[in-house]
C-alpha positions in Angstrom: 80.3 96.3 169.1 81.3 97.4 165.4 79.9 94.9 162.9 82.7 96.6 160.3 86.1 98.5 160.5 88.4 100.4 158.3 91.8 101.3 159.6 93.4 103.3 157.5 92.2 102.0 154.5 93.5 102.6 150.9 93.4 101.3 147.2 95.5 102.1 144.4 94.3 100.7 141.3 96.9 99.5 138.1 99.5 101.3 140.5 98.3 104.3 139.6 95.0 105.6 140.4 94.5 106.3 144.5 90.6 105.5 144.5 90.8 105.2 148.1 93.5 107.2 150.6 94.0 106.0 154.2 89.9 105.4 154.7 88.7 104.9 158.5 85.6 104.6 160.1 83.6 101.8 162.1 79.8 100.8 161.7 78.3 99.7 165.2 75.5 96.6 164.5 71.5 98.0 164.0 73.3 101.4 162.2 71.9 102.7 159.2 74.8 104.6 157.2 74.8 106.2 154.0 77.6 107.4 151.9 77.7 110.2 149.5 79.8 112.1 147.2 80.4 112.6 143.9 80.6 109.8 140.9 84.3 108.5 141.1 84.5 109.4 144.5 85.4 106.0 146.0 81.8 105.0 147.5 82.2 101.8 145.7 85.2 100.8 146.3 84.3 101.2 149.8 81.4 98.5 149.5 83.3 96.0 147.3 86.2 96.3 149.9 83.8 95.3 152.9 83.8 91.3 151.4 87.2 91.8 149.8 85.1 91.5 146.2 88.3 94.1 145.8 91.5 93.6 147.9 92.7 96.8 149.4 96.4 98.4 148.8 97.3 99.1 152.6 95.0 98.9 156.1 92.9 96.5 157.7 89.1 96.0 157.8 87.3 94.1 160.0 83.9 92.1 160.0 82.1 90.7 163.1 85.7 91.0 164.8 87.8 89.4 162.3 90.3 90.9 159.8 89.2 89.6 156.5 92.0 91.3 155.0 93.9 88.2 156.6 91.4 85.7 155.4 91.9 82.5 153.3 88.8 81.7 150.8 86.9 79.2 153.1 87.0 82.3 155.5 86.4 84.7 152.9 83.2 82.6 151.9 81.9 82.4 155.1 82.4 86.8 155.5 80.4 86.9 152.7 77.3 84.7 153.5 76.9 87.3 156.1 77.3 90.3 154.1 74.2 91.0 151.8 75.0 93.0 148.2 72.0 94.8 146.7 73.3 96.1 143.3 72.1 99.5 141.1 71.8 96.9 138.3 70.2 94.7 140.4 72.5 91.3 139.2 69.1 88.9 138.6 69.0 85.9 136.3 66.8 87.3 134.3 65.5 84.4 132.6 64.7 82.8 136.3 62.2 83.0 137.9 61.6 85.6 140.9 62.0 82.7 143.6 64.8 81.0 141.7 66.8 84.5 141.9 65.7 84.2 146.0 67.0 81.3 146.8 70.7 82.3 145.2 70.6 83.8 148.3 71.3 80.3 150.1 73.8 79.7 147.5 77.2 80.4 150.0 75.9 77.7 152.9 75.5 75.0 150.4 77.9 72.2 149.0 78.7 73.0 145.7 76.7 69.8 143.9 73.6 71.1 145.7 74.3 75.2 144.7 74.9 73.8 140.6 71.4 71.1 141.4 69.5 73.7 142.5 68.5 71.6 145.4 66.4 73.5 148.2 64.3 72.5 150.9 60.8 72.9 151.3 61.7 75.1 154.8 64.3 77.7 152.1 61.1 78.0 149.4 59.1 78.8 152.1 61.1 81.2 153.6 62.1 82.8 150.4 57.9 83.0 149.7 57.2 84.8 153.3 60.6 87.0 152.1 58.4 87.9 149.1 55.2 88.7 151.0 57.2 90.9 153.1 57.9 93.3 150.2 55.0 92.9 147.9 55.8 90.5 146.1 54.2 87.6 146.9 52.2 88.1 143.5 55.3 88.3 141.2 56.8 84.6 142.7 57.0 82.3 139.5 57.1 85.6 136.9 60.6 85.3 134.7 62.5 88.4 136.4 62.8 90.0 132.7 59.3 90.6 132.8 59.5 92.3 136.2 60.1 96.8 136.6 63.0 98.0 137.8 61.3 98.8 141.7 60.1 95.1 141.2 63.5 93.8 140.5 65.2 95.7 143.1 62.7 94.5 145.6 63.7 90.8 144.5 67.6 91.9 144.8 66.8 92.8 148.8 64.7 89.7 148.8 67.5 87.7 147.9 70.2 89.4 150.5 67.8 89.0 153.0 67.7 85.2 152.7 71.7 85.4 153.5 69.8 86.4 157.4 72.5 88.9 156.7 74.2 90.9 159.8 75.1 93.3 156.9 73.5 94.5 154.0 75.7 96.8 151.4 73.5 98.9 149.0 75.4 100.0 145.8 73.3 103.0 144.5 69.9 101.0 144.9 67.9 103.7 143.9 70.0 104.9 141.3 68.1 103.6 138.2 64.4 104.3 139.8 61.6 106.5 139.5 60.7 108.9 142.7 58.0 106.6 143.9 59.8 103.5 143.7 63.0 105.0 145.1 60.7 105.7 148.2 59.7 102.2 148.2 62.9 100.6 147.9 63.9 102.9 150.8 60.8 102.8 153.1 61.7 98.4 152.7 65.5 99.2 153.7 64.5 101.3 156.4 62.1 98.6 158.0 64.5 95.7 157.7 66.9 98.0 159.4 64.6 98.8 162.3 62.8 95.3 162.2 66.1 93.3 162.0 68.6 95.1 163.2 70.4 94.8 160.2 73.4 97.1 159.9 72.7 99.0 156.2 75.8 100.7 154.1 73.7 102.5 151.5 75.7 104.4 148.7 74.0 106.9 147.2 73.4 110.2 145.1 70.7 112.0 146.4 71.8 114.0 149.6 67.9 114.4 150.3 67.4 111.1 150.8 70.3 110.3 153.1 69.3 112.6 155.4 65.8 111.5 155.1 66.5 107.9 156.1 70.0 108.1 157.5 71.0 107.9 161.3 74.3 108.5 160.0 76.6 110.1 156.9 79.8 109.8 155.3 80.6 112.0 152.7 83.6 111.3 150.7 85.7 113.4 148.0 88.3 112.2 146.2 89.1 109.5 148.0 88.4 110.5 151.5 85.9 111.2 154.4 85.8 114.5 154.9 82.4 114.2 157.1 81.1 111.5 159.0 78.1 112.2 161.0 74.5 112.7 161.8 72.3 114.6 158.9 71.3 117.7 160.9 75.5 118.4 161.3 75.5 118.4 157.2 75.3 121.7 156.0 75.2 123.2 152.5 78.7 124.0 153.0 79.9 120.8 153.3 77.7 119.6 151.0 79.4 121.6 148.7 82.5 120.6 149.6 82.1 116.8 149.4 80.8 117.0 145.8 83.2 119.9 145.1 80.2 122.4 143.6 78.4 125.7 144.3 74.9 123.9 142.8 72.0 124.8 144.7 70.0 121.7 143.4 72.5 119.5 145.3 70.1 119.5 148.0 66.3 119.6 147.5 63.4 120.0 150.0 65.7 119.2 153.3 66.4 122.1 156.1 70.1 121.2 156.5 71.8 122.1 159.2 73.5 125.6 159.8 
């Protein structure tokens, strides 16, 4: 069953600018899709359409079976209690602590007055702790998240979408800001909660070499459009080269693609 739909998607932003043009594609639940293209290519409008944090010009897109283009807020709200955000700025309170930031995750399936009270349970701190042990972080728990690295931050940022208990997770250039090593981690942690949870993954990202490394499936999109949707050995160099639009050999980097 698809966990997510586009029907001929498209946005057009102050009536002018076509960031999206007539978008389609479904992701079946346990599916670990990336997308990639070039900067300004539409890869986040795509994510931010998913919840409706934009609203789309023209299609539909569907969630767990229901079109959330059609939904009123209490609807919407619920959508996006299910639908994890992991963010290449990572969006922490900085001056909170590491399980403070952790427990926003339980933010949408509260009352308001509890949400603004900061009330959890013992079972939600819990939780969020075993959440934290799960991705190194057990040790880092009452540390102010400004004193925290970036790979340590984005760690907290999946920490905090997996306390949704997500059947989605959408990864906005989570590896952008990182280092090579904790790039891999951040990855390696994505991959396992995929596999583990069955979580369906929409990762947007850069670096070709690692979509295909960790990728059951790619989108590439130009301009506005998919012009490939598939598995990584059918990428090749030459539509590599036509997604970002560039002859540059260092588009790709220690990955046999495809032929």
């Amino acid at each position: 069953m698809a966990i997510l739909k586009f029907e001929n998607v498209s946005k057009v932003y102050d009536n002018t600018t076509k960031a999206l043009n007539d978008i389609s594609f479904s992701l079946e639940e346990g599916e670990f899709v990336s997308i990639i293209g070039p900067s300004g290519a539409g890869k986040s409008t795509i994510l931010r359409c998913c919840n409706r944090l934009i609203d789309i010009t023209e299609g539909k897109i569907w969630f767990d079976g229901k079109d959330v283009t059609a939904m009123n807020k209490k609807e919407l709200r619920a959508v996006r209690t299910k639908t994890g955000m992991i963010f290449q700025h990572y969006n922490l309170v900085e001056r909170l602590s590491v399980m403070e930031n952790v427990l926003h995750g339980k933010l949408g399936q509260k009352s308001t007055l509890a949400g603004m009270a900061g009330i959890y349970s013992e079972e939600e701190k819990l939780e969020a702790f075993n959440i934290l042990r799960g991705l190194d972080l057990a040790d880092q728990t009452y540390k102010r998240c400004d004193e925290l690295s970036g790979g340590q931050k984005q760690r907290v940022g999946i920490a905090r979408a997996i306390m949704q208990q997500p059947k989605l997770i959408l990864c906005d250039e989570p590896i952008a800001s990182l280092d090579p090593k904790s790039s891999k981690v951040i990855m390696d942690h994505l991959s396992n909660i995929n596999k583990r949870d069955n979580i369906t993954c929409l990762v947007n990202l850069h670096q070709v070499d690692v979509a295909m490394k960790y990728s059951k499936r790619i989108i590439g999109v130009t301009g506005g459009r998919i012009v490939f949707d598939g598995p990584p050995e059918k990428l090749d160099i030459k539509t590599v080269h036509k997604i970002y639009q560039s002859n540059d050999s260092d588009l790709i980097t220690d990955v046999k693609v495809g032929a």
